[in-house]
MMTF fields as JSON, N, C-alpha, C and O atoms, coordinates in Angstrom:
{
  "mmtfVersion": "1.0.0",
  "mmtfProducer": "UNKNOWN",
  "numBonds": 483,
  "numAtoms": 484,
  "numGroups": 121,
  "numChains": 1,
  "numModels": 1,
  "chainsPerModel": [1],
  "groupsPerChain": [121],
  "chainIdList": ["A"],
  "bondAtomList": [4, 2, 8, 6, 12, 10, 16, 14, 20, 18, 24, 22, 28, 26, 32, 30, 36, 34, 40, 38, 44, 42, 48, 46, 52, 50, 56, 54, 60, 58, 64, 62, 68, 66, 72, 70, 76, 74, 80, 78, 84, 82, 88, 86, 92, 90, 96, 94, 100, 98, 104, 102, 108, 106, 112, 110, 116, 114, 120, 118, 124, 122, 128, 126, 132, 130, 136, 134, 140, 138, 144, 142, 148, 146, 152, 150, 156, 154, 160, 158, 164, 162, 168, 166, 172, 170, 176, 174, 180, 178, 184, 182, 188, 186, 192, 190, 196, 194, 200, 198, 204, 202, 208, 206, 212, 210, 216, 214, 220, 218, 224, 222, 228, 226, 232, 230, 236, 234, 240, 238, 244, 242, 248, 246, 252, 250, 256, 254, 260, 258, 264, 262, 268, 266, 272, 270, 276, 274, 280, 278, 284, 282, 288, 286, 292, 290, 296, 294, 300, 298, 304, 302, 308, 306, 312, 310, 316, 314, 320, 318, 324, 322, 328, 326, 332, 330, 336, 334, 340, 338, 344, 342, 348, 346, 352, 350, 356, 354, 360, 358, 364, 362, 368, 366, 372, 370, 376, 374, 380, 378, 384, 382, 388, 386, 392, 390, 396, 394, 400, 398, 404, 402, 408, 406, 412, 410, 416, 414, 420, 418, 424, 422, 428, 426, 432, 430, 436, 434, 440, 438, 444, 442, 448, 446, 452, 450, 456, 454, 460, 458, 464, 462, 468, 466, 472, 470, 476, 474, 480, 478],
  "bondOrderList": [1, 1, 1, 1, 1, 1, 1, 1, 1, 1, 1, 1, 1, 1, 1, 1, 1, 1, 1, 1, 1, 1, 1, 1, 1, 1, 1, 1, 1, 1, 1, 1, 1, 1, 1, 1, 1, 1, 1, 1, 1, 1, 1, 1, 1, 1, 1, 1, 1, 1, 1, 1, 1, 1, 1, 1, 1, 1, 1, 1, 1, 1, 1, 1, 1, 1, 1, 1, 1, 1, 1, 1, 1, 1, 1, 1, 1, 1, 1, 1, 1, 1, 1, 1, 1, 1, 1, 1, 1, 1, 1, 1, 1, 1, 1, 1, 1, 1, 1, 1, 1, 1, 1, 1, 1, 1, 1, 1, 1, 1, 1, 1, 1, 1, 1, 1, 1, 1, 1, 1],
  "groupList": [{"groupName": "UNK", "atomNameList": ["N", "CA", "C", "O"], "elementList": ["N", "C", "C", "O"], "formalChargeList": [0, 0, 0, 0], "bondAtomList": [1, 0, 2, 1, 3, 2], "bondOrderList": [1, 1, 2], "singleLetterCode": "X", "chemCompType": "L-PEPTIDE LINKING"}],
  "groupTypeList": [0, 0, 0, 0, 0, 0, 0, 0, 0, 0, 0, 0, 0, 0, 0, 0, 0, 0, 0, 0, 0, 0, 0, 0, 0, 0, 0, 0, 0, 0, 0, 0, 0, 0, 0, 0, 0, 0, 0, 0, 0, 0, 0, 0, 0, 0, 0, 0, 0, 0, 0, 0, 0, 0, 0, 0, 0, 0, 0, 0, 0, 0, 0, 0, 0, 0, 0, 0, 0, 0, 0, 0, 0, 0, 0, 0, 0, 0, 0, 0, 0, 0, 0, 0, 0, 0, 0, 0, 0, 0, 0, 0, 0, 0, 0, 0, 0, 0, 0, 0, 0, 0, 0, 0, 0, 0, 0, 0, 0, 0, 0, 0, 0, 0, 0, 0, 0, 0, 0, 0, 0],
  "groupIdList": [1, 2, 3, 4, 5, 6, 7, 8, 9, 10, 11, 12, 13, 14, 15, 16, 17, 18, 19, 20, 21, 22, 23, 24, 25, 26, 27, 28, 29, 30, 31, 32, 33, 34, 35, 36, 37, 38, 39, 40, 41, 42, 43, 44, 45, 46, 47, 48, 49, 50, 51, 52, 53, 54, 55, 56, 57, 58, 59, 60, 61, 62, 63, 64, 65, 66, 67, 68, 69, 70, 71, 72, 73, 74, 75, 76, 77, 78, 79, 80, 81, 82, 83, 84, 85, 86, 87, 88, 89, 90, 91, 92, 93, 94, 95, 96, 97, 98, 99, 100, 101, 102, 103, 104, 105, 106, 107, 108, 109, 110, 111, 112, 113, 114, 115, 116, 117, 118, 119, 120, 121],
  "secStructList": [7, 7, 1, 7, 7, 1, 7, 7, 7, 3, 3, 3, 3, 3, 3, 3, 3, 7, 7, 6, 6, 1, 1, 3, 3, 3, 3, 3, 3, 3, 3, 3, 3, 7, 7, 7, 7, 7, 5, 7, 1, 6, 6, 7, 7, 6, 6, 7, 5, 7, 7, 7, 7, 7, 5, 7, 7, 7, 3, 3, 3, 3, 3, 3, 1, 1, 7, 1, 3, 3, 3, 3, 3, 3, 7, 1, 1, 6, 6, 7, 7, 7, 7, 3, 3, 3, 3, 3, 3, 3, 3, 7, 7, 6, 6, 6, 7, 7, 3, 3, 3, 3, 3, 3, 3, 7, 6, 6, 1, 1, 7, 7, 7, 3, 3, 3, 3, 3, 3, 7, 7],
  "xCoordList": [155.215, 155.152, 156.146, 157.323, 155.943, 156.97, 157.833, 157.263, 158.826, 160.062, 160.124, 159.892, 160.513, 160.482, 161.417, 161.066, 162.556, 163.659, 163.652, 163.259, 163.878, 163.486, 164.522, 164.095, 165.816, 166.677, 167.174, 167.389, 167.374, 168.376, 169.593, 169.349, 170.517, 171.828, 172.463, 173.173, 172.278, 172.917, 174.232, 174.219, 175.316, 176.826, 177.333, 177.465, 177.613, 177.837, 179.426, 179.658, 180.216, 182.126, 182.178, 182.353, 182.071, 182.833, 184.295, 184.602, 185.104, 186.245, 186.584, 186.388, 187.019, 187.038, 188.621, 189.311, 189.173, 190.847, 190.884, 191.041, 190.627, 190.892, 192.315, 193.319, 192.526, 193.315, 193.466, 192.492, 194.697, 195.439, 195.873, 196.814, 195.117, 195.347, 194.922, 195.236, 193.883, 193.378, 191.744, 191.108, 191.29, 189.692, 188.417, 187.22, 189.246, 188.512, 189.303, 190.491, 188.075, 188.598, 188.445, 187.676, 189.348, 188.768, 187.852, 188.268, 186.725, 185.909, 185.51, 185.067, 185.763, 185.774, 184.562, 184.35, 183.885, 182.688, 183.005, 183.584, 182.352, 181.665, 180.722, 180.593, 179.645, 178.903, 178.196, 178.319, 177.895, 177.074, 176.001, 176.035, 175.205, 173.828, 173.255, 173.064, 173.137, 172.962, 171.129, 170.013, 171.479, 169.62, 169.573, 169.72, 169.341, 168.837, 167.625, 166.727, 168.009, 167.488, 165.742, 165.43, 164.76, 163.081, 162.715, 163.581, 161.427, 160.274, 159.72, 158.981, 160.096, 159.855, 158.151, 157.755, 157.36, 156.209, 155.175, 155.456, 153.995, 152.802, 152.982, 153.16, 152.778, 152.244, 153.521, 153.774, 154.465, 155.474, 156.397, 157.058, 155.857, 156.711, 158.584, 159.258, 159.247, 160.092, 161.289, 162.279, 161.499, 162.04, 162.639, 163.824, 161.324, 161.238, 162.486, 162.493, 163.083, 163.394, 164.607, 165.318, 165.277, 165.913, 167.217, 166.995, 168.204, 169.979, 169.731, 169.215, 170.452, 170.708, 171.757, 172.139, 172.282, 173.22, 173.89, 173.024, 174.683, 175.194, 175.945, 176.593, 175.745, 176.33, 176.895, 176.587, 178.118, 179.464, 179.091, 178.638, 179.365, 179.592, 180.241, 179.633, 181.561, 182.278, 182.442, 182.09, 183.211, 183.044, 184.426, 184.7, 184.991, 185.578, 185.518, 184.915, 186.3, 185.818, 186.038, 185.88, 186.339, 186.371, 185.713, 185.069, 185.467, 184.015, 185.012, 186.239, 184.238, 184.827, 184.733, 184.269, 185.277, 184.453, 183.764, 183.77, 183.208, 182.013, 180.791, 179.648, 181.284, 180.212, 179.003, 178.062, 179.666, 179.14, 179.609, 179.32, 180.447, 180.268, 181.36, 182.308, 181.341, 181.727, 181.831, 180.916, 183.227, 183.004, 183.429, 184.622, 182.989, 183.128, 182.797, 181.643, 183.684, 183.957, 183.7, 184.496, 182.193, 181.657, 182.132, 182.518, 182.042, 181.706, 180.677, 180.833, 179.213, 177.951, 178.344, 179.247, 177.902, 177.683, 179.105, 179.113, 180.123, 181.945, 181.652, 181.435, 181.525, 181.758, 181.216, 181.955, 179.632, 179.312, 177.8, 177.488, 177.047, 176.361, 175.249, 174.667, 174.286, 173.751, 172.249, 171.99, 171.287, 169.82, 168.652, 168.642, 167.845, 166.629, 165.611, 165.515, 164.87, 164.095, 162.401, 161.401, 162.522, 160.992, 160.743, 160.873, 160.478, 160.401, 158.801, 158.054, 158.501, 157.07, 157.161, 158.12, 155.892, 155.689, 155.773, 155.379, 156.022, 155.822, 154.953, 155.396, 154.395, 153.498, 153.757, 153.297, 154.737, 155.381, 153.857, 154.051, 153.028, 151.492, 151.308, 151.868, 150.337, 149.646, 151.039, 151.266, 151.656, 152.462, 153.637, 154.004, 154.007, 155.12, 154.245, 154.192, 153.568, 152.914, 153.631, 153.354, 154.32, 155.245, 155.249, 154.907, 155.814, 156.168, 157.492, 158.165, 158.069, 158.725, 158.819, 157.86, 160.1, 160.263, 160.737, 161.304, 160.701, 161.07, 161.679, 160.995, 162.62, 162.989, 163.376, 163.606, 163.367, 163.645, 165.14, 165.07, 166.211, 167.341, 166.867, 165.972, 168.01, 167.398, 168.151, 168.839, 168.228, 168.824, 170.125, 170.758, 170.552, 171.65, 172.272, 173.113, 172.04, 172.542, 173.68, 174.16, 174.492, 175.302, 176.455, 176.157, 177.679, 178.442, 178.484, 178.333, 178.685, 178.397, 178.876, 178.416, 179.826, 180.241, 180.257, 179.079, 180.85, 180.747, 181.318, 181.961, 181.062, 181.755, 180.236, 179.363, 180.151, 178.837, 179.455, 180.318, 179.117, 179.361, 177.793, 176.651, 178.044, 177.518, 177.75, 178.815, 176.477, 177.224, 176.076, 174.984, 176.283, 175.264, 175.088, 176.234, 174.285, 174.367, 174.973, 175.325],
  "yCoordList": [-200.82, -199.37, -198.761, -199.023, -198.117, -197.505, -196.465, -195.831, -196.162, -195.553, -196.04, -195.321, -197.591, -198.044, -199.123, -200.13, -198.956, -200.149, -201.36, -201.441, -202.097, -203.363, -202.72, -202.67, -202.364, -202.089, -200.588, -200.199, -199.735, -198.438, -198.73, -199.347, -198.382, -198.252, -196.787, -196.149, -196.369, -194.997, -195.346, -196.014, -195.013, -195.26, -193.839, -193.167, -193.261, -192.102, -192.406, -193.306, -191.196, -191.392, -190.052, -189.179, -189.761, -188.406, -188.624, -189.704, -187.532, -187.989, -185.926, -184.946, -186.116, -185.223, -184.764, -185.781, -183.946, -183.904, -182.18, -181.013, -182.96, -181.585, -180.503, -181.209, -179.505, -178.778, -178.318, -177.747, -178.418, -177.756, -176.201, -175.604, -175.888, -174.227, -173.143, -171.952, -174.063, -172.871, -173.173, -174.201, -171.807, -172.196, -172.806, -172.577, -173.547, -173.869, -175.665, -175.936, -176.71, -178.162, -178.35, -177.671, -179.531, -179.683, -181.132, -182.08, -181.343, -181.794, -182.554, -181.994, -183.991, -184.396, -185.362, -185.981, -185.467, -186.393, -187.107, -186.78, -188.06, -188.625, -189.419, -189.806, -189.917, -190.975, -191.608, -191.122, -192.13, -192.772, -193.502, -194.264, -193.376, -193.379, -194.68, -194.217, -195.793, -196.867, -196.978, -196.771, -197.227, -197.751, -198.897, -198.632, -200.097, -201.207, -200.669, -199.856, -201.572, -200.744, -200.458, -200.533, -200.133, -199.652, -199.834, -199.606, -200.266, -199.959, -198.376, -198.083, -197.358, -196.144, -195.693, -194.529, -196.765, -196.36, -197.278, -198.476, -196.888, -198.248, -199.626, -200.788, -198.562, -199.903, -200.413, -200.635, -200.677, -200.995, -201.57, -202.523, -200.223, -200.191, -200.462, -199.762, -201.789, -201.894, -201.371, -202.059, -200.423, -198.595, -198.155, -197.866, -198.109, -197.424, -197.859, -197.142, -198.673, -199.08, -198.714, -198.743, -198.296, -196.975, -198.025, -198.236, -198.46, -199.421, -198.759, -197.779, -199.979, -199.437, -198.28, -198.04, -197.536, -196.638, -196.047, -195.671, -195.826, -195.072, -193.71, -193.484, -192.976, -191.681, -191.486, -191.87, -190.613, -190.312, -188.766, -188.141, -188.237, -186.909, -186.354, -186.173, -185.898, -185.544, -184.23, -183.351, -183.819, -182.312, -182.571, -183.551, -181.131, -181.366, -179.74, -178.913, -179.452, -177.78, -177.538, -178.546, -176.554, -175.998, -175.516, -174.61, -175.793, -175.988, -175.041, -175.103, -174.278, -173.714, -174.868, -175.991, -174.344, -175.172, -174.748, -175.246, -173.812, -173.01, -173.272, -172.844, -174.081, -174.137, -173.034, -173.292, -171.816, -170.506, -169.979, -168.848, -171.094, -170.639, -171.711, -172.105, -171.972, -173.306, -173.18, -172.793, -173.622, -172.834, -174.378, -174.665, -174.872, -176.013, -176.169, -176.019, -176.446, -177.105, -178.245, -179.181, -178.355, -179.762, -180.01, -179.112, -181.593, -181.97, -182.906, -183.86, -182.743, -183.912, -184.768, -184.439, -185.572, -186.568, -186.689, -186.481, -187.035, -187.139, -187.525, -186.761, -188.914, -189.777, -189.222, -189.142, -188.119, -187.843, -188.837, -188.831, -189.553, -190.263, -190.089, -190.334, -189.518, -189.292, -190.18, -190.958, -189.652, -190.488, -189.778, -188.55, -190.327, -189.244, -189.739, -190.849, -188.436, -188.508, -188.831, -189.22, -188.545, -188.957, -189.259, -188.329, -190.216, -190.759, -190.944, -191.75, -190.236, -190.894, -191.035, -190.62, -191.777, -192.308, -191.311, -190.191, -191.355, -190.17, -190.874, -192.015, -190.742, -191.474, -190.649, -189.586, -191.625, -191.321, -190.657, -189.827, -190.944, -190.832, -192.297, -193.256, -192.451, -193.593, -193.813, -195.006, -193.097, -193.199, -194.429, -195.322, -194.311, -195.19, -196.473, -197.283, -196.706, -197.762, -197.804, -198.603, -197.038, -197.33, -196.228, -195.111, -196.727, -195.436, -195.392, -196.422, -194.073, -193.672, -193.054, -192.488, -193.194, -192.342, -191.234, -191.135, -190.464, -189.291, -189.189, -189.657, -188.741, -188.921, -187.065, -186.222, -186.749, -185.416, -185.731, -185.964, -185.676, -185.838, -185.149, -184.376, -185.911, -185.29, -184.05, -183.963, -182.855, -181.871, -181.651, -180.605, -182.901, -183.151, -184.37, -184.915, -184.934, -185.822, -185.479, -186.231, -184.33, -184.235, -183.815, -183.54, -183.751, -183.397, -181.675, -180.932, -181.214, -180.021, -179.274, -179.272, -178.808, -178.18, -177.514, -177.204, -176.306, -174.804, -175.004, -175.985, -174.125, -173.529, -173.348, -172.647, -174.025, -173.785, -172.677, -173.193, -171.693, -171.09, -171.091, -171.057, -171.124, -171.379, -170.22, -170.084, -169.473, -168.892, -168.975, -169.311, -168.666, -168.388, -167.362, -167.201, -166.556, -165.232, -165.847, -165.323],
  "zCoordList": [74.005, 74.091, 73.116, 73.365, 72.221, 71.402, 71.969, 72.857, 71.766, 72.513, 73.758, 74.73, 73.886, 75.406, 75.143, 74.528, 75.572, 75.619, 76.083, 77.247, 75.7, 77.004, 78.711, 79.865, 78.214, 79.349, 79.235, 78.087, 80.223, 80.338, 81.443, 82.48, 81.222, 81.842, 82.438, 81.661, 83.483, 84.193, 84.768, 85.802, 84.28, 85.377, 85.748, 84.725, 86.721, 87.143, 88.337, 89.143, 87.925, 88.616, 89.08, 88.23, 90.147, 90.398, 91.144, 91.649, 91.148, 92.013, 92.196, 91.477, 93.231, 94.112, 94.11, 94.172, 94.075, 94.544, 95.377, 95.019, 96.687, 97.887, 97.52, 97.417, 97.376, 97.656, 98.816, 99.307, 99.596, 100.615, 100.7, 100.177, 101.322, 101.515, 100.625, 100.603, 99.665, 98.818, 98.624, 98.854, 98.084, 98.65, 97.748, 97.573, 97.383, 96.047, 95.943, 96.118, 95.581, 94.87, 93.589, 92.909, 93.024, 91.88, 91.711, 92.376, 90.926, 90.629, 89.261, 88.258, 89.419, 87.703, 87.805, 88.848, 86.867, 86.592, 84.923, 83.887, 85.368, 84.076, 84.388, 85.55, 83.101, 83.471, 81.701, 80.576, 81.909, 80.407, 80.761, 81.727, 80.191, 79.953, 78.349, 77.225, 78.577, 77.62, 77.131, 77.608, 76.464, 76.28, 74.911, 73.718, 75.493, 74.441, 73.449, 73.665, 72.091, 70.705, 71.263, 72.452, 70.158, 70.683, 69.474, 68.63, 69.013, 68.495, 68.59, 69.53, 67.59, 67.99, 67.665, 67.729, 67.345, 66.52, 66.911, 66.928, 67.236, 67.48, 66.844, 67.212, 65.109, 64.049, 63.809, 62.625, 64.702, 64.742, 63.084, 62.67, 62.61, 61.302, 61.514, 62.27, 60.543, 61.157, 60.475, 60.722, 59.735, 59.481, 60.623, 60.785, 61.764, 62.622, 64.179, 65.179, 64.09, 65.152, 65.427, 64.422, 66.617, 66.539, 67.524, 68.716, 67.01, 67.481, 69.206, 69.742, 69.585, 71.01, 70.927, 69.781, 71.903, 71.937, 72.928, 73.718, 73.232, 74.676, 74.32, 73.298, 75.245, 75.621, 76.672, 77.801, 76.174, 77.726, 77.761, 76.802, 79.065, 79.126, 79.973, 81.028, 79.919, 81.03, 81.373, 80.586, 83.061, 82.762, 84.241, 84.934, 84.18, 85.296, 85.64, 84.956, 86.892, 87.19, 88.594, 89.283, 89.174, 90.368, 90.987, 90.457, 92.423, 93.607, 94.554, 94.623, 95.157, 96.476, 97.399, 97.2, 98.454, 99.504, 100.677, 101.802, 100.263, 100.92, 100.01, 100.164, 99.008, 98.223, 97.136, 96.386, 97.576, 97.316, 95.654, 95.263, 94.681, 93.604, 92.701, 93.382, 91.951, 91.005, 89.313, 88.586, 88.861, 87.35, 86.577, 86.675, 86.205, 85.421, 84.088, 83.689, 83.403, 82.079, 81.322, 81.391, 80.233, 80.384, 78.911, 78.162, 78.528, 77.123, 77.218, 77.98, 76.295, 76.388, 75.357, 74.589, 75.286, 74.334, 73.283, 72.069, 74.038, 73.559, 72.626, 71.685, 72.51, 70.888, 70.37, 69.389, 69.904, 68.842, 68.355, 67.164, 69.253, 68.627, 68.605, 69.661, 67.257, 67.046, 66.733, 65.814, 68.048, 68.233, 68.205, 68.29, 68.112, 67.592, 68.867, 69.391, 69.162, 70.285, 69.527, 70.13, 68.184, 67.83, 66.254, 65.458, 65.918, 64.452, 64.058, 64.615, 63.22, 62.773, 61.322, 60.672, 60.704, 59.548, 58.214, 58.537, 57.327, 56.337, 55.113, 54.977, 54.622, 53.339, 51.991, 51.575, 51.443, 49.832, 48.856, 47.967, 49.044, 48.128, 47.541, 48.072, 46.199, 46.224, 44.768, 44.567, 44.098, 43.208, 43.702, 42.939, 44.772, 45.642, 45.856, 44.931, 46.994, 47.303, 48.88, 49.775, 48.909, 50.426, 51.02, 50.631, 52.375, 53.192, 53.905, 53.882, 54.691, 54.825, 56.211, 56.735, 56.827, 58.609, 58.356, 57.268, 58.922, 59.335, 60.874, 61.784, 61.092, 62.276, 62.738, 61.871, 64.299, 64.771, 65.824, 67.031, 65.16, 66.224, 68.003, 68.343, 68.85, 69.959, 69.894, 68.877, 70.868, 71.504, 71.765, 71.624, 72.229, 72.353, 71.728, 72.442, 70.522, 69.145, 68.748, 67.9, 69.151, 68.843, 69.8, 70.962, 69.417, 70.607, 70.812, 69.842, 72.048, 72.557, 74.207, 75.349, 73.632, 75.148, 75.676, 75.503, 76.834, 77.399, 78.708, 79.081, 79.267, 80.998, 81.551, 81.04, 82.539, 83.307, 84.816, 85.526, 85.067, 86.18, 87.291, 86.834, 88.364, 89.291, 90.676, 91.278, 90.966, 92.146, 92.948, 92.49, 94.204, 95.12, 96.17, 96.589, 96.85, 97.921, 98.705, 99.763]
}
């Protein structure tokens, strides 16, 4: 199957640190996400085959504990490593004799962060 790893890897850490007497915890995550290299293409042009790779993304942030509203601070993809969610063939013309990939980075290929706020009625 093209874009199909033989293996994927999910590791997920939260850790929790209660505050005493105030109404709000704090909240840290991380987790990384692995995927062994792929065949990105049927005709399994071998251009096409896209390194295994892993991604971290951490965030940490403050939770009430009523649960009623949460402002956290993330970073995706820390190291920076850049993977492409879709590669297809490109054809040089008949002048070359060869061909060529083209690849579309994913969405998040790159590193990228912000404040996620959260509230609820």
């Amino acid at each position: 199957m093209p874009n199909a790893p033989r293996w994927k890897f999910y590791l997920d850490g939260q850790q929790k640190i209660p505050l005493a007497g105030l109404p709000f915890d704090i909240l840290g995550d991380i987790n990384w996400s692995y995927r062994t290299s792929a065949q990105m293409l049927p005709d399994n042009n071998p251009n096409a085959v896209m390194g295994a790779f892993g991604i971290t993304n951490i965030s940490i942030g403050v939770h009430s504990k009523s649960g009623r509203w949460s402002v956290t601070a993330f970073c995706n993809n820390l190291f920076n490593k850049i993977y492409y969610q879709d590669v297809e063939d490109f054809w040089n013309g008949p002048w070359s004799g060869t061909s060529s990939v083209v690849a579309e980075p994913a969405r998040d290929a790159v590193r990228y962060g912000g404040i996620r706020i959260n509230a609820s009625l």
